[in-house]
PDB file of N, CA, C and O in Angstrom:
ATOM      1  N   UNK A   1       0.842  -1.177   0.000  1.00  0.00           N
ATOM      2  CA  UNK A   1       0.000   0.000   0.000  1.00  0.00           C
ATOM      3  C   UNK A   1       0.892   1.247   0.000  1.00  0.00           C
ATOM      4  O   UNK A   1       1.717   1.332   0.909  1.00  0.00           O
ATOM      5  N   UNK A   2       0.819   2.250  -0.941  1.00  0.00           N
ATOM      6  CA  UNK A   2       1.321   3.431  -1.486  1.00  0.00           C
ATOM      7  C   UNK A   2       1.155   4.558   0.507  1.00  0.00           C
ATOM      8  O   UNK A   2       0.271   4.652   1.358  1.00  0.00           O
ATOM      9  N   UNK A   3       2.286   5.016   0.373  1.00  0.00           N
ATOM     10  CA  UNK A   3       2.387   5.868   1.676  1.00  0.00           C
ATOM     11  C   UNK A   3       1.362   7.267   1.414  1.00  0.00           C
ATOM     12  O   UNK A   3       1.058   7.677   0.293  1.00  0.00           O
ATOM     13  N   UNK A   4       1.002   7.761   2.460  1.00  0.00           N
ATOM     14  CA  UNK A   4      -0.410   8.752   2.340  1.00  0.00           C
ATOM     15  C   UNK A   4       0.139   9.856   1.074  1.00  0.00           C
ATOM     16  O   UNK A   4      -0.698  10.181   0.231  1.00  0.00           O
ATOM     17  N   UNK A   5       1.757  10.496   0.954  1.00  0.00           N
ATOM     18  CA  UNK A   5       2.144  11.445   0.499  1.00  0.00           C
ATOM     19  C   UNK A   5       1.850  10.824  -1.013  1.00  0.00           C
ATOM     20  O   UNK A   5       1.650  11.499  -2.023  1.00  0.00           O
ATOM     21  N   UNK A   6       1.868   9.651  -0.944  1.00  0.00           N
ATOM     22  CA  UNK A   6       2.137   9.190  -2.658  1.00  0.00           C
ATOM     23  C   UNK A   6       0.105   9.128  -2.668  1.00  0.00           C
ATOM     24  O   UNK A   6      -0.560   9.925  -3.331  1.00  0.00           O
ATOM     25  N   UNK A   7      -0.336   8.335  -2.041  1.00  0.00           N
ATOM     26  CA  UNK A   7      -1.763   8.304  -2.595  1.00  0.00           C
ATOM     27  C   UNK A   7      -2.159   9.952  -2.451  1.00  0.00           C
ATOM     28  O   UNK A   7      -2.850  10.404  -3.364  1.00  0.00           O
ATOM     29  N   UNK A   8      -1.889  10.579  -1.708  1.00  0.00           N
ATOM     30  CA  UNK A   8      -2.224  12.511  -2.663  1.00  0.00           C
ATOM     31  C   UNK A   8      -2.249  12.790  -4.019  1.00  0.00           C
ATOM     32  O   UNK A   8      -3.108  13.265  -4.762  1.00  0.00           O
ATOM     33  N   UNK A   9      -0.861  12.300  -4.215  1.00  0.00           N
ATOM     34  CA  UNK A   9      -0.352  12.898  -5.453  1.00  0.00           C
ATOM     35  C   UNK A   9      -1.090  12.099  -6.314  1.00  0.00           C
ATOM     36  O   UNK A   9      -1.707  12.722  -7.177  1.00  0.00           O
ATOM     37  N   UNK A  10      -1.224  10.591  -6.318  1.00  0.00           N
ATOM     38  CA  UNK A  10      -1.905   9.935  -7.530  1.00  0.00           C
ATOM     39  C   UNK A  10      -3.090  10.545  -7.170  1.00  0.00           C
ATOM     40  O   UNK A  10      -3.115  11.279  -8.157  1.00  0.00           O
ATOM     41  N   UNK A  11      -3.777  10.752  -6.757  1.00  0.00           N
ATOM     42  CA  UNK A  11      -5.222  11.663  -6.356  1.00  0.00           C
ATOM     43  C   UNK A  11      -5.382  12.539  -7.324  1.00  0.00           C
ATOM     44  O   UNK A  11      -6.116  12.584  -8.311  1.00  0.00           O
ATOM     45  N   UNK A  12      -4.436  13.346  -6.803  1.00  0.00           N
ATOM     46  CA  UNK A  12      -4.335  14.921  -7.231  1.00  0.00           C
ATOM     47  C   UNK A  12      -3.570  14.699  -8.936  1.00  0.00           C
ATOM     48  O   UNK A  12      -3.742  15.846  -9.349  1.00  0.00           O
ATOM     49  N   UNK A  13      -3.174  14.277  -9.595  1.00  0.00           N
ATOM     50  CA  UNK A  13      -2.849  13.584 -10.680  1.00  0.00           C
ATOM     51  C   UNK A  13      -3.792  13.107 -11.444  1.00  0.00           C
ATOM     52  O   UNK A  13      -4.180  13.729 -12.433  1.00  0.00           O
ATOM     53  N   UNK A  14      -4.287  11.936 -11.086  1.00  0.00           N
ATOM     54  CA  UNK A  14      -5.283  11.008 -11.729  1.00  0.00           C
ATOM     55  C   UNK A  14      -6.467  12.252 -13.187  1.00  0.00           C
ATOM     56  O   UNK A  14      -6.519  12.098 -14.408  1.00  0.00           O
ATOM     57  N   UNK A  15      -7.095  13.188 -12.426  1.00  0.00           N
ATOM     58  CA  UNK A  15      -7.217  13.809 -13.756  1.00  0.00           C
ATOM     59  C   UNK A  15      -7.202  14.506 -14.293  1.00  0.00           C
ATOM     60  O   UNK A  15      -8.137  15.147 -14.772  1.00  0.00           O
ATOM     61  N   UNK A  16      -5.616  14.677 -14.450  1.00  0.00           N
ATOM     62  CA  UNK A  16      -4.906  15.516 -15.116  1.00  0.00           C
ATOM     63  C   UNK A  16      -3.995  14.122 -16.571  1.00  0.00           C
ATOM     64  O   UNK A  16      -3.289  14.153 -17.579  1.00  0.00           O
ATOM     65  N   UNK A  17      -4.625  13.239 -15.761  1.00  0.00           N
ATOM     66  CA  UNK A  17      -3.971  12.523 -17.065  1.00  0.00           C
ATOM     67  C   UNK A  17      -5.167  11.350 -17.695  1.00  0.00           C
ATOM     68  O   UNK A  17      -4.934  10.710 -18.721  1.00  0.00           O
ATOM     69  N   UNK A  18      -6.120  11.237 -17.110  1.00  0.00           N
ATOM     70  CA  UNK A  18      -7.342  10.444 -17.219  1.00  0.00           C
ATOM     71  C   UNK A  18      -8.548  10.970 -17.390  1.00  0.00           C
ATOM     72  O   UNK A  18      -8.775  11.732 -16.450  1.00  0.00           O
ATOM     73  N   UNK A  19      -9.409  10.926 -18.126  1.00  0.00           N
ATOM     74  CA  UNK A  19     -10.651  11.126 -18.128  1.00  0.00           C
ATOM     75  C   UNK A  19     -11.900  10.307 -17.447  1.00  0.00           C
ATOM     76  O   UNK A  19     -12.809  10.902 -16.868  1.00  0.00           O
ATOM     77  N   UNK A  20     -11.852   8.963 -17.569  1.00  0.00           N
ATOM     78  CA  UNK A  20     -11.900   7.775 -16.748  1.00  0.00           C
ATOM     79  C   UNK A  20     -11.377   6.395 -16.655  1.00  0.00           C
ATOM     80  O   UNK A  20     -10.394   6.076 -17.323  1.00  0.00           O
ATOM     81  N   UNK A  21     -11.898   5.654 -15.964  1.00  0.00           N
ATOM     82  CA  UNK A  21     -11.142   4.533 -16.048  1.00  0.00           C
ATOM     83  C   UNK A  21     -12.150   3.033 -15.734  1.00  0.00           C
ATOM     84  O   UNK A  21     -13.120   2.921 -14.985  1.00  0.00           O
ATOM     85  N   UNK A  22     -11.654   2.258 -16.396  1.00  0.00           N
ATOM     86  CA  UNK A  22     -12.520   0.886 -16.371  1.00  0.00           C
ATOM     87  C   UNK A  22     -11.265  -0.013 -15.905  1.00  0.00           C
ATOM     88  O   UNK A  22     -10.048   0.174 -15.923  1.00  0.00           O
ATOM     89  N   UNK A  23     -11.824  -0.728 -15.617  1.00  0.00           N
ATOM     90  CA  UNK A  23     -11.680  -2.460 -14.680  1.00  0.00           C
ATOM     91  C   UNK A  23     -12.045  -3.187 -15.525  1.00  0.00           C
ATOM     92  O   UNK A  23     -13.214  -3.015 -15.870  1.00  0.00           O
ATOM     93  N   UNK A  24     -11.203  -4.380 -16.283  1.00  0.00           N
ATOM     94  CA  UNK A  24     -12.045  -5.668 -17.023  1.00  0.00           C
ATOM     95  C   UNK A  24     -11.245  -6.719 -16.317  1.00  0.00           C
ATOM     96  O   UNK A  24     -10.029  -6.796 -16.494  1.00  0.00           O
ATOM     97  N   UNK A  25     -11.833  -7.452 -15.598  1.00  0.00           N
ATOM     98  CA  UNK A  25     -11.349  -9.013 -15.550  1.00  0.00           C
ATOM     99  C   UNK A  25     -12.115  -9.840 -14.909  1.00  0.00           C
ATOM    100  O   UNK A  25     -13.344  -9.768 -14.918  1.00  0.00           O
ATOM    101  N   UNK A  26     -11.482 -10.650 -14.330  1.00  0.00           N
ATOM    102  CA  UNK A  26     -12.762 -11.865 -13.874  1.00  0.00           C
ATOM    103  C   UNK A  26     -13.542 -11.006 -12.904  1.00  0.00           C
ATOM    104  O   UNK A  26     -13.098  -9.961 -12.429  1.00  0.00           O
ATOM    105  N   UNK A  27     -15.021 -11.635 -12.576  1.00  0.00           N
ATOM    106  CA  UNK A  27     -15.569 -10.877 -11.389  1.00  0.00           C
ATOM    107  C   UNK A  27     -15.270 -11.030  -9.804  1.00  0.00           C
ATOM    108  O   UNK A  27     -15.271 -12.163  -9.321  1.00  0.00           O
ATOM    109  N   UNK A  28     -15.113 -10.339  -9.305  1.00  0.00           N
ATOM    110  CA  UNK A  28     -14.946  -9.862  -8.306  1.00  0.00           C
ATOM    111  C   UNK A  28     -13.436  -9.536  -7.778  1.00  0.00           C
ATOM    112  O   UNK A  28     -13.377  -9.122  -6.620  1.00  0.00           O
ATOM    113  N   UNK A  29     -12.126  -9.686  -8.542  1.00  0.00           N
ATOM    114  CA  UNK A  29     -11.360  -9.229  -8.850  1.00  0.00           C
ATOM    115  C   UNK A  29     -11.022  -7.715  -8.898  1.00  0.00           C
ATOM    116  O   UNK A  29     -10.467  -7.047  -8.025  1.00  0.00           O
ATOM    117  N   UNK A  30     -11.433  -7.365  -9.983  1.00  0.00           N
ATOM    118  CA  UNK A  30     -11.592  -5.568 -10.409  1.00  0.00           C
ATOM    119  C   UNK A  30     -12.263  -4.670  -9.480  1.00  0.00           C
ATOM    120  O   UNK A  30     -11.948  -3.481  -9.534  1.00  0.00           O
ATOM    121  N   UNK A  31     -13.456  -5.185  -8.330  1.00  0.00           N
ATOM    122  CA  UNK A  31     -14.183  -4.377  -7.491  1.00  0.00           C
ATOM    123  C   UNK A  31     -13.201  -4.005  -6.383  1.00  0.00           C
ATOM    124  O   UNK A  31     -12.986  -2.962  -5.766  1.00  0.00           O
ATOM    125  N   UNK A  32     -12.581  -5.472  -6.347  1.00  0.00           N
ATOM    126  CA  UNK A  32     -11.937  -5.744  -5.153  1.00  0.00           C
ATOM    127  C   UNK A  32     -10.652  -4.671  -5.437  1.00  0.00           C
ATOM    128  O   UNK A  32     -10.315  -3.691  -4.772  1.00  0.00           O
ATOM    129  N   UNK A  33     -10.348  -4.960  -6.081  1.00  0.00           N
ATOM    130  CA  UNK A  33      -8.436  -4.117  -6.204  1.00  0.00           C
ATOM    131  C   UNK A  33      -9.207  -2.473  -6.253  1.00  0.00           C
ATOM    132  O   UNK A  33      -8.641  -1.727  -5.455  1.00  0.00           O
ATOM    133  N   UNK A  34     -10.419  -1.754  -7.058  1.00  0.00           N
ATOM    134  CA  UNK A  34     -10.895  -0.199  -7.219  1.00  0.00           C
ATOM    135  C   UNK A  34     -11.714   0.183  -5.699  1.00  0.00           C
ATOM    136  O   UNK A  34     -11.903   1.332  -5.299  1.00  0.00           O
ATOM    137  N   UNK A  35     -12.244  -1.403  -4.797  1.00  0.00           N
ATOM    138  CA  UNK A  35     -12.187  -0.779  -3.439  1.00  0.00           C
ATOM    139  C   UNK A  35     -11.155  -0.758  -2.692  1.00  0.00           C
ATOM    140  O   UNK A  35     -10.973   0.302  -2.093  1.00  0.00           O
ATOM    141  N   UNK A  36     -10.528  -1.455  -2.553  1.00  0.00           N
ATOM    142  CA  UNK A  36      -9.133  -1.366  -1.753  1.00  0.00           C
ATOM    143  C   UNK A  36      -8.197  -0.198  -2.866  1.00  0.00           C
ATOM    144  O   UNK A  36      -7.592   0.388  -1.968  1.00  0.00           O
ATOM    145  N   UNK A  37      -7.813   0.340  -3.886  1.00  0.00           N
ATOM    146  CA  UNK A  37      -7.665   1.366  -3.982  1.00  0.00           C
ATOM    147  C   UNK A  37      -8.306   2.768  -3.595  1.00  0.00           C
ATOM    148  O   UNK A  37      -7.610   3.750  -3.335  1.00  0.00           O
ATOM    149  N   UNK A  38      -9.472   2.773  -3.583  1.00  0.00           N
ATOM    150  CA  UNK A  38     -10.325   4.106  -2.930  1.00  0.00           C
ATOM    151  C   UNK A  38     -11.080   3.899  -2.030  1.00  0.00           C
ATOM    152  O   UNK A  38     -12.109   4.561  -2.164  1.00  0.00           O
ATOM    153  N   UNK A  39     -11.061   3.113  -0.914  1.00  0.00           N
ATOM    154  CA  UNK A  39     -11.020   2.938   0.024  1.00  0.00           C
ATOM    155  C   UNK A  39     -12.120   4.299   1.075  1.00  0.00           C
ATOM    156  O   UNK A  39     -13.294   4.368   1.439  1.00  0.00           O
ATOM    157  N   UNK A  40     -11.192   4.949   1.173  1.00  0.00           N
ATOM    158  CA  UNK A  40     -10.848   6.444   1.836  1.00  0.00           C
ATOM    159  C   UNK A  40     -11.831   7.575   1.077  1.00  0.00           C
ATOM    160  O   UNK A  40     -12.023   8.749   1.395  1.00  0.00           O
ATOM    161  N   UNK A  41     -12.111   7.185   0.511  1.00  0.00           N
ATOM    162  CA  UNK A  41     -12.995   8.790  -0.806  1.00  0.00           C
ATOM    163  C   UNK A  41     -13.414   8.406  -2.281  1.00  0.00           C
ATOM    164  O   UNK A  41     -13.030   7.610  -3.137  1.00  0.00           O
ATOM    165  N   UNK A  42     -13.993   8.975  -2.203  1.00  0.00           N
ATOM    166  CA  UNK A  42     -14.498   8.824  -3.842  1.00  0.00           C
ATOM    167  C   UNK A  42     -13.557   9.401  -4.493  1.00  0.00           C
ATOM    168  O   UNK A  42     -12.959  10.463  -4.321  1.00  0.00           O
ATOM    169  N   UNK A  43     -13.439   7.945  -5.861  1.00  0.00           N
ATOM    170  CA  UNK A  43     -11.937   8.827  -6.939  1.00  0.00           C
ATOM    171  C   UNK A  43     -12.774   9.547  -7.376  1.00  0.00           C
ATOM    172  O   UNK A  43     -14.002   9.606  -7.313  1.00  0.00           O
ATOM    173  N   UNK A  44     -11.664  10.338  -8.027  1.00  0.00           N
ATOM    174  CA  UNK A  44     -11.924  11.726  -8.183  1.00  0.00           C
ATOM    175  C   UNK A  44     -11.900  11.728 -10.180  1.00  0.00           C
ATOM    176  O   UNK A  44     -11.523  12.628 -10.930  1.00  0.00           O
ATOM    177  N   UNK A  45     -12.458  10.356 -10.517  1.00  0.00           N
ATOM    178  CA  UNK A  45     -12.551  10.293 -12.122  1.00  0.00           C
ATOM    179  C   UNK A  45     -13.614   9.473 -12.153  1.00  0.00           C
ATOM    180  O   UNK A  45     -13.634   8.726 -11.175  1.00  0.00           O
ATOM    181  N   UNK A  46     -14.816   9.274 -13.166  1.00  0.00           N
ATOM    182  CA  UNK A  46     -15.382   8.021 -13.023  1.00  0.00           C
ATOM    183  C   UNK A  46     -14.374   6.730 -13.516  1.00  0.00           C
ATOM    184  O   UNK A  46     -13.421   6.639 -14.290  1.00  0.00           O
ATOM    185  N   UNK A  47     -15.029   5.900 -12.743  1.00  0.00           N
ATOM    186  CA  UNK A  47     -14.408   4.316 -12.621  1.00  0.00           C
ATOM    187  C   UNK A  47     -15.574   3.420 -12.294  1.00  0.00           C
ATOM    188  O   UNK A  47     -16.585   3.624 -11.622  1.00  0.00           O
ATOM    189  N   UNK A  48     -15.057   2.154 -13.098  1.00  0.00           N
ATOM    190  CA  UNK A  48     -16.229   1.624 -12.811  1.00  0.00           C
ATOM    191  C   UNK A  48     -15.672   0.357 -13.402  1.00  0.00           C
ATOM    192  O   UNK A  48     -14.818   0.520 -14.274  1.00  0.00           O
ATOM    193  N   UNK A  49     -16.134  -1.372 -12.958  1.00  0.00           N
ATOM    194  CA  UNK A  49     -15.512  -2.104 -13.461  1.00  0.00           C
ATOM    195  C   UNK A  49     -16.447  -3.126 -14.171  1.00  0.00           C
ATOM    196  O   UNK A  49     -17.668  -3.201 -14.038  1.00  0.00           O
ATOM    197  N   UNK A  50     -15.585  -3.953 -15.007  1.00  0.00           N
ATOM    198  CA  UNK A  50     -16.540  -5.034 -15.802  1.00  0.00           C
ATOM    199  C   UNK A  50     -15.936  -6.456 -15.568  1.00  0.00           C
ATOM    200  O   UNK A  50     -15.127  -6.805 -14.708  1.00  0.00           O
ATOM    201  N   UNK A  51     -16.505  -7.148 -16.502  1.00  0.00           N
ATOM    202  CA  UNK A  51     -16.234  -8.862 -16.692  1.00  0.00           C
ATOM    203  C   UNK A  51     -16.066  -8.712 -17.917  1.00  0.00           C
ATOM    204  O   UNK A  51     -14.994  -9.092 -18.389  1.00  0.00           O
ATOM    205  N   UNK A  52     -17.524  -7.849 -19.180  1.00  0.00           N
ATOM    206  CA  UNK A  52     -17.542  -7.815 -20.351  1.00  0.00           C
ATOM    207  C   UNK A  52     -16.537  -6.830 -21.691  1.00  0.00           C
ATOM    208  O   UNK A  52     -17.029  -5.705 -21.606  1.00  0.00           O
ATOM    209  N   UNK A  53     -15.891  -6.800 -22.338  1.00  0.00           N
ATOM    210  CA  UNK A  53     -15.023  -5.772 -22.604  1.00  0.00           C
ATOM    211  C   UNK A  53     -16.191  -4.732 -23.651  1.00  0.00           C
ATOM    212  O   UNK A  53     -16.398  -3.532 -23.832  1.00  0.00           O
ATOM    213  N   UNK A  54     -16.523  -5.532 -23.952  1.00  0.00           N
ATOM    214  CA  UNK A  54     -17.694  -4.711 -25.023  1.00  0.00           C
ATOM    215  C   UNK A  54     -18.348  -3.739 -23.670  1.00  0.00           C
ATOM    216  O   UNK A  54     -17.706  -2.717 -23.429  1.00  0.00           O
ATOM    217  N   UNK A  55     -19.130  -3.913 -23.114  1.00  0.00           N
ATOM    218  CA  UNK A  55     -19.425  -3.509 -21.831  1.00  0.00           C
ATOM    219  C   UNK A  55     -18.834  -2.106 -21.547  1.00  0.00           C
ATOM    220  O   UNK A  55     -19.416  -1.022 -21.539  1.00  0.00           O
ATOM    221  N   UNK A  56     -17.310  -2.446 -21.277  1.00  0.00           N
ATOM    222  CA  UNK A  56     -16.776  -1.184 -20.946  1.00  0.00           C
ATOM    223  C   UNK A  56     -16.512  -0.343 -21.666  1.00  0.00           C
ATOM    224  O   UNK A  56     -16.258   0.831 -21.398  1.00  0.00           O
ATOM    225  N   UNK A  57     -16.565  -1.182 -23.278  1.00  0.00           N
ATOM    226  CA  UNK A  57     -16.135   0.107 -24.079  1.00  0.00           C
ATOM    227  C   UNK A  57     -16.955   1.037 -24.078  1.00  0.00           C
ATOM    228  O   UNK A  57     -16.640   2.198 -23.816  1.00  0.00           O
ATOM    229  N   UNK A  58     -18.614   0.495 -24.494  1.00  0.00           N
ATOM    230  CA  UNK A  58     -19.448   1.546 -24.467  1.00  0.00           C
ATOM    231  C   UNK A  58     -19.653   2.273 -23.637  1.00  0.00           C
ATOM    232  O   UNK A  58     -19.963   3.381 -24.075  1.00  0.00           O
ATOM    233  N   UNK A  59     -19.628   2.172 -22.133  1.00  0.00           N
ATOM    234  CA  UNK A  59     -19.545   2.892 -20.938  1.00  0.00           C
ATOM    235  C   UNK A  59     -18.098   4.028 -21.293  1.00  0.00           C
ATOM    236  O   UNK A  59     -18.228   5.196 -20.926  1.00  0.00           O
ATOM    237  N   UNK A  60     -17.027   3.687 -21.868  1.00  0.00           N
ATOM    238  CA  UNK A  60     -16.120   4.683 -21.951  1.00  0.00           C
ATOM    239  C   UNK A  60     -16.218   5.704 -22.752  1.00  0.00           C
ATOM    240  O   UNK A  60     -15.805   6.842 -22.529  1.00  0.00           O
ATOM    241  N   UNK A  61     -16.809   5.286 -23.770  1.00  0.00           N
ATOM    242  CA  UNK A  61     -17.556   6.104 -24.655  1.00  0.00           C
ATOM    243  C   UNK A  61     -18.390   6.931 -24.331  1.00  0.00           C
ATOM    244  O   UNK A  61     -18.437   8.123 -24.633  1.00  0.00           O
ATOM    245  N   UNK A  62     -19.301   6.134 -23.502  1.00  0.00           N
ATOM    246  CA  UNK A  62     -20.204   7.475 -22.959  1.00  0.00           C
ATOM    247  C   UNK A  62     -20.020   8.416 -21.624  1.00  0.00           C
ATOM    248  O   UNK A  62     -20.840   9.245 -21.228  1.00  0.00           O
ATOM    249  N   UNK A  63     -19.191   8.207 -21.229  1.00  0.00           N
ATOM    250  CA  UNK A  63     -18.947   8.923 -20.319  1.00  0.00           C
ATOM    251  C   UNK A  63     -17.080   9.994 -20.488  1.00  0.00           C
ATOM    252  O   UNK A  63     -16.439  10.727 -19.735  1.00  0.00           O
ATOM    253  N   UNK A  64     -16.924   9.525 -21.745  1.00  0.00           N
ATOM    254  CA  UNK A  64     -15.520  10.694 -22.003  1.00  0.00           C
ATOM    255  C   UNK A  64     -15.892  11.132 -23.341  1.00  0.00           C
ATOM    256  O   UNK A  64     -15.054  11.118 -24.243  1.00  0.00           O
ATOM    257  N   UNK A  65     -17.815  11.752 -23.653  1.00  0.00           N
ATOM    258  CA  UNK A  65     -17.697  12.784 -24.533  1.00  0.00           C
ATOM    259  C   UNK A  65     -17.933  14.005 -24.363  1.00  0.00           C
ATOM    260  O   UNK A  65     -17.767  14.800 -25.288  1.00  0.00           O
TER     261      UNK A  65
END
């Protein structure tokens, strides 16, 4: 687990280089690693995870126009 000074900065970072972000892999995998990453607060990009890749594409699509 990233020390508090480093999870700031990826915080404060994240969107400045992201618009959003998806999760694809088996289920319950991807929930697991985007809750134990944000934990603490709501990220500060949408995120959101899948099983299906088609799935996420269209979700990426609609949410970074």
């Amino acid at each position: 687990m990233p020390d508090k000074e480093t999870q700031k900065f990826s915080r404060e970072m994240l969107p400045e280089i992201y618009t959003a972000m998806a999760m694809v892999s088996k289920p319950g995998l991807s929930r697991f690693i985007m809750n134990l990453l944000f934990s603490m607060s709501k990220p500060p990009i949408p995120m959101k995870s899948f099983t299906d890749a088609e799935k996420e594409k269209k979700w990426l699509k609609k949410v970074t126009k």
